[in-house]
C-alpha positions in Angstrom: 0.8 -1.9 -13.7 -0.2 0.5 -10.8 -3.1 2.9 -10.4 -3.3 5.3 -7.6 -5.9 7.5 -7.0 -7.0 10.0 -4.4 -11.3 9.0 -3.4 -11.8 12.5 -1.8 -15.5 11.6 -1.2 -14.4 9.2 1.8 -10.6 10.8 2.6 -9.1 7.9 1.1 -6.1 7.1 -0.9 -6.2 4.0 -2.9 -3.5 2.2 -4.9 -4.3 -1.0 -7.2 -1.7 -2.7 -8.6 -2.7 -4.7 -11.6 -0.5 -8.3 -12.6 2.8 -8.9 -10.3 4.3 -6.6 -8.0 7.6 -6.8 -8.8 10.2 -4.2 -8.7 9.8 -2.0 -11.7 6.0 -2.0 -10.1 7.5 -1.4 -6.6 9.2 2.3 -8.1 5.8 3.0 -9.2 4.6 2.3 -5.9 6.9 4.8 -4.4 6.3 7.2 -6.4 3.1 7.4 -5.9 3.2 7.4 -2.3 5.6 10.0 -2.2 3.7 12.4 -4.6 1.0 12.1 -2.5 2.5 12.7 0.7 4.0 16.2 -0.7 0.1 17.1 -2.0 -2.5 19.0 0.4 -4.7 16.1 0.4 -2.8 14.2 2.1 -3.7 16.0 5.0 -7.0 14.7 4.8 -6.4 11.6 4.3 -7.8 8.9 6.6 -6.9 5.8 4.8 -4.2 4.4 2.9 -5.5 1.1 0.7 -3.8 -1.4 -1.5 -6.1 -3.2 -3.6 -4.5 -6.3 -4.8 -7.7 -7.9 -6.7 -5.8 -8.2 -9.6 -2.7 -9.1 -8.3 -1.2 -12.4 -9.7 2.1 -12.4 -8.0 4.3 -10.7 -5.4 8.5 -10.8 -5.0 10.7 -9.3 -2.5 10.8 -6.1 -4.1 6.8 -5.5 -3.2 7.3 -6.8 0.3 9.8 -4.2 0.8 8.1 -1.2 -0.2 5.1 -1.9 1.8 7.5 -2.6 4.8 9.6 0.6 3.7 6.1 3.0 3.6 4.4 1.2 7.2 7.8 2.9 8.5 8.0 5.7 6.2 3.7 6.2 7.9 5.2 5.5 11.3 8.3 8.6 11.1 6.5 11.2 9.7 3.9 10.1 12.6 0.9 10.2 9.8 -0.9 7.4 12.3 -3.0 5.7 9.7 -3.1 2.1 8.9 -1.9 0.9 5.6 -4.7 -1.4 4.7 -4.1 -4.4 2.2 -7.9 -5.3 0.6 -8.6 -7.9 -2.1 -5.7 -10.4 -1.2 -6.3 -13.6 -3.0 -5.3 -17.1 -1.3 -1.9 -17.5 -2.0 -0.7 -13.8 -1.4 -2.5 -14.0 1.9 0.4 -16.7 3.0 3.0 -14.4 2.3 0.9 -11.2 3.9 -0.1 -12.5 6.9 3.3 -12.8 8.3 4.0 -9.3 7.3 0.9 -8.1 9.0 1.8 -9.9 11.9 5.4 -7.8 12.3 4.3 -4.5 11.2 1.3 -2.9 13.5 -0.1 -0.6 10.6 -0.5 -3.0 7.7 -3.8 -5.0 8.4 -5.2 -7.5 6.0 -8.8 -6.6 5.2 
């Protein structure tokens, strides 16, 4: 299950995704993304989070799509920083070698 929500108090727009991120999750992802990109608060939008608090498990589909929008950020030159907040031990494995190829996805 996804959530996404725009936190116009602080110009930030926040995703949790809720159980595993697999690929009917990974659509949802997208899809939010993208309808936020074509709103007018995008704009004013100073950071991108994932929470993954309640995250049990990731599979290739997730890894893509947060590869797919860190370029997706990079072409339409939005310059922000995707950051990835709440990632528990064994998701931090997989995440840190992501963040480590991809300049605007930090670990927080």
């Amino acid at each position: 299950m996804l959530r996404s929500q725009y936190l116009s108090d602080k110009n930030v727009f926040k995703i949790e995704i809720h159980g595993k991120f697999d690929l009917p999750v990974a659509l949802e992802f997208r899809k939010a993304y993208l309808t936020h990109e074509s709103s007018k608060q995008c704009n004013e939008t100073s950071q991108y989070i994932i929470d993954l608090s309640q995250t049990s498990a990731v599979d290739s589909a997730a890894i893509g799509s947060l590869i797919l929008w860190s370029d997706y950020m990079a072409q339409k030159n939005l310059g922000t920083v995707l950051y990835l907040i709440n990632v528990n031990e064994t998701l931090r494995t997989v995440f840190n070698t992501i963040e480590k190829n991809y300049m605007n996805i930090k670990l927080h």
